[in-house]
N, C-alpha and C positions, 0 to 999 in steps of 0.2 A: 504494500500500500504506500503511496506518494502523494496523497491527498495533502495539501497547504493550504487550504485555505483556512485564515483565523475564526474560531468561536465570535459568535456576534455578543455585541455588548450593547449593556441600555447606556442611556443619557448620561447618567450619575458613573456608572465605572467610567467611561469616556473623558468624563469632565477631572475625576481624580487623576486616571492613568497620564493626562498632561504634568500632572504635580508631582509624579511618582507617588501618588498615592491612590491605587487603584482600587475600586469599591467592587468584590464579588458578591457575587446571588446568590442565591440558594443551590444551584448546579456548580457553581466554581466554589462556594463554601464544601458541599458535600464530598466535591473530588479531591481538595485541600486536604483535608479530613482524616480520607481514606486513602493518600501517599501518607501523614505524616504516622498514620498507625500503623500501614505498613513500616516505616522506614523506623519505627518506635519499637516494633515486633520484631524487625533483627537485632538488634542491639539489647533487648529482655531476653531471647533468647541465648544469645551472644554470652549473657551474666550481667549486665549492664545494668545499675541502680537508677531506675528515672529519677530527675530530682528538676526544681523548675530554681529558675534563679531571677532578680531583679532585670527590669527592662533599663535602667541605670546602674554607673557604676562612677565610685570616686573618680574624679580624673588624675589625683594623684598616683593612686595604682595603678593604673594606665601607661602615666606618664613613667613610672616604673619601669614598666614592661617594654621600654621604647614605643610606644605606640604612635605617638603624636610624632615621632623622628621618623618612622619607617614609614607611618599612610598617612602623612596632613593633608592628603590632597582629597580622603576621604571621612577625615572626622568631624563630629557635629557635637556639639556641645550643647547644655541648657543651662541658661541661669535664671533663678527668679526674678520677678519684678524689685527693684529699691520702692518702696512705699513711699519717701520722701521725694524723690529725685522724679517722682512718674506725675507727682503736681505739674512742675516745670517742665518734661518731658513725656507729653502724652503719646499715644499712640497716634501714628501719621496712615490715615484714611488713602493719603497720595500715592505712600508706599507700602501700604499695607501692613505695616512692622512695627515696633518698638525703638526707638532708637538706644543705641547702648548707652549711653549717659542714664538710661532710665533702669538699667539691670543690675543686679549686684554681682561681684565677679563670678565667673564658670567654673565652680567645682566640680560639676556633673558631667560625663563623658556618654552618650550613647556609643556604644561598641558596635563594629562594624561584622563581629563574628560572636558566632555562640560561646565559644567555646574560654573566654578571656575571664569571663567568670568561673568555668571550673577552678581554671588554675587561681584564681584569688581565693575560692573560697578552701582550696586545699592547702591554703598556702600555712607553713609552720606545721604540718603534718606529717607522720610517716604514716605510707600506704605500703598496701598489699602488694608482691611484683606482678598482678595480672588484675590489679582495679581497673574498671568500666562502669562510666555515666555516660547517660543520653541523656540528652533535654532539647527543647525547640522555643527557641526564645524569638525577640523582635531584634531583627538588628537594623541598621543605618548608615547610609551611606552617601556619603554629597559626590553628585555627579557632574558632568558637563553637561545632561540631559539626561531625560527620562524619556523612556518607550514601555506603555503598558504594562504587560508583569516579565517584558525585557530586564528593565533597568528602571531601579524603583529608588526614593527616600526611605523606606518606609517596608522593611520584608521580614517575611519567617525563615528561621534558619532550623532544622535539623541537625543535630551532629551527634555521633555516638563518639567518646573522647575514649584512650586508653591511658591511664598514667601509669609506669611503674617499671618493670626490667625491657634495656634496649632490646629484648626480642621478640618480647609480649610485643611493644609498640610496632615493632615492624611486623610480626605474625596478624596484626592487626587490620594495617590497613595491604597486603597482601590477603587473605580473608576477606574484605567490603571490595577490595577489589572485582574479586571472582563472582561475587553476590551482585555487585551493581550492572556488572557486564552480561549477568545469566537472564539477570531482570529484565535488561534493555532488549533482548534478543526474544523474551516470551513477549514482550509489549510491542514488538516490530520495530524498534525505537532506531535506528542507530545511531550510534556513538560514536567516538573520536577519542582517543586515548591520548592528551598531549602534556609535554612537559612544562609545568607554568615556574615561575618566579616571585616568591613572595617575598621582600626583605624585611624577615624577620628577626635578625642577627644586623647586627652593626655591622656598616659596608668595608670599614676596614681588619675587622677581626678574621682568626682564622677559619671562624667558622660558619663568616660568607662567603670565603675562598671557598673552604669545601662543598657548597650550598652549591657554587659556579660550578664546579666539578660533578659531584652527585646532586642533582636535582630534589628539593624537597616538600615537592607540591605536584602533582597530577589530575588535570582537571579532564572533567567527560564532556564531550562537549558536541549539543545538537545543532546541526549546520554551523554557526558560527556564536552558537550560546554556551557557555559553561552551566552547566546545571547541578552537576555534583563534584565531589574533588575529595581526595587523600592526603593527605598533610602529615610530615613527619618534622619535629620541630628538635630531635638530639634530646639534650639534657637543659634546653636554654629556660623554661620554665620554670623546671625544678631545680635549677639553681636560684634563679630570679624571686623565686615563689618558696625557696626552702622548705623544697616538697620531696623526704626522702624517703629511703624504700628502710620496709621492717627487714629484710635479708642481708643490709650491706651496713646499711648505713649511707649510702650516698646517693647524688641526686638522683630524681627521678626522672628515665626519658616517657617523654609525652608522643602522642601524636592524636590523629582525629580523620573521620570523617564525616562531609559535609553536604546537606541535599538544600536546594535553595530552594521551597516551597512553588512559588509562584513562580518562577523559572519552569521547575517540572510540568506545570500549569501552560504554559505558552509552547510546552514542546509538544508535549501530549495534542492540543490543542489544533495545535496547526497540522502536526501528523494523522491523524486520525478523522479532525474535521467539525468537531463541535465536542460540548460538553458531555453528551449522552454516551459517543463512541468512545472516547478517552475512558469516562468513565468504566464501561464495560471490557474494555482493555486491562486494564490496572486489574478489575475481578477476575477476567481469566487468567492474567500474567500468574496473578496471585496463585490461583487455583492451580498451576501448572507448577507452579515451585515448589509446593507443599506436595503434589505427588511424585513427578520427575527429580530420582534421585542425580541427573546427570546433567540437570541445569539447576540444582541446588549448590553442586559443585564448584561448575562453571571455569570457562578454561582464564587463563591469567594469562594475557598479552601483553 
């Protein structure tokens, strides 16, 4: 099947998807729904503790983590109103906004990925060497534009994270690997298997050098959309985050995989040809995984 043509949408998603804030129905609610409990159910199965974490986070621990050094070109910040300062600086009707003389300074970071809260909230702990969380939070991203549930402000993140011995983390996402590609292939979906670059590591440390060498990011990507990704991040977390293992004592390496909601939403979508097909797609894919032991497998490319 090569069908492309997009899902129709009412007024209101329409008027959102300009803002990167795209409003779904009850059909693009439903099919949302039913990717994220799929992609919730590998990861429980997997041994993974769901745990749901804050839609904010300090920007300090952020700033920590390098965040605001390695993505400024995609963080958003919130600060509240000054109470005093908003007499003299009211909201501008011309520009639609606040001006900043009327805010009080940005301690609050929306995060651009789910998974930045794991590691704060493990942070000062020692874990098991084959801990796993899932959760699916809100994350945020400043764009140069938005395109409907392309490239959004405003999206759901999936991830199932691994923290704990380097070969848990790598068995890890080798493992989602197999599972995301067995997926795409019952859902007709195809995929694209590419090596991405996230700077995640200071650009001149050595272990961006090794980052340029071994690649630690893999994203799947429909026609020219990334929709899910494997991320392996070393030990730089669990140093950052003094997050160690009960077996050693020392840090612990991380990694993660990552399904972008409403991305899987526009692939599906356009693949298959509306809501209804998509949807019915995902329940046989489903269906097919749970009895086919040979696309439960799934080959690793």
């Amino acid at each position: 099947m090569t069908v492309t043509t997009p899902a129709k949408q009412t007024a209101g998603e329409t008027k959102g998807a300009t803002r990167g804030l795209p409003v779904l129905g009850p059909e693009g609610t439903r099919l949302l729904r039913l990717l994220d409990d799929t992609f919730e159910g590998w990861g429980v199965t997997a041994g993974a503790r769901p745990m749901t974490m804050p839609p904010l986070l300090p920007a300090a621990d952020l700033a920590r983590l390098d965040y605001y050094d390695n993505f400024p070109h995609q963080a958003v910040v919130a600060a509240p109103l000054d109470l005093e300062r908003r007499a003299t600086e009211p909201f501008s009707t011309d520009t639609g906004c606040f001006p900043t003389a009327a805010l009080e300074p940005a301690a609050l970071g929306l995060p651009s990925a789910s998974c930045y809260a794991v590691y704060l909230t493990h942070q000062g702990t020692r874990v098991a060497d084959d801990t796993l969380v899932t959760i699916c939070s809100w994350c945020f991203r400043k764009e140069t534009h938005y395109e409907g549930m392309r490239r959004q402000l405003g999206f759901r993140m999936r991830e199932i994270v691994a923290i704990g011995g380097r070969e848990h983390a790598e068995h890890h996402l080798a493992d989602f690997t197999a599972r995301i590609q067995a997926f795409a292939a019952a859902l007709d979906l195809p995929l694209r298997r590419e090596a991405a670059c996230d700077p995640f590591f200071d650009k001149g440390s050595s272990k961006a050098v090794l980052q340029r060498l071994t690649p630690v990011k893999y994203e799947f990507l429909y026609e020219d959309l990334a929709i899910a990704s494997v991320n392996t991040h070393r030990n730089f977390f669990g140093d950052r985050c003094d997050i160690t293992l009960e077996s050693s004592g020392g840090p612990a390496f991380t990694s993660c995989v990552a399904f972008g909601l409403e991305r899987w939403l526009s692939a599906l979508t356009r693949r298959h040809g509306g809501w209804a097909a998509a949807t019915e797609a995902v329940l046989e894919a489903n269906a097919r995984m749970r009895t086919d032991a040979s696309l439960a497998a799934g080959p690793v490319i």
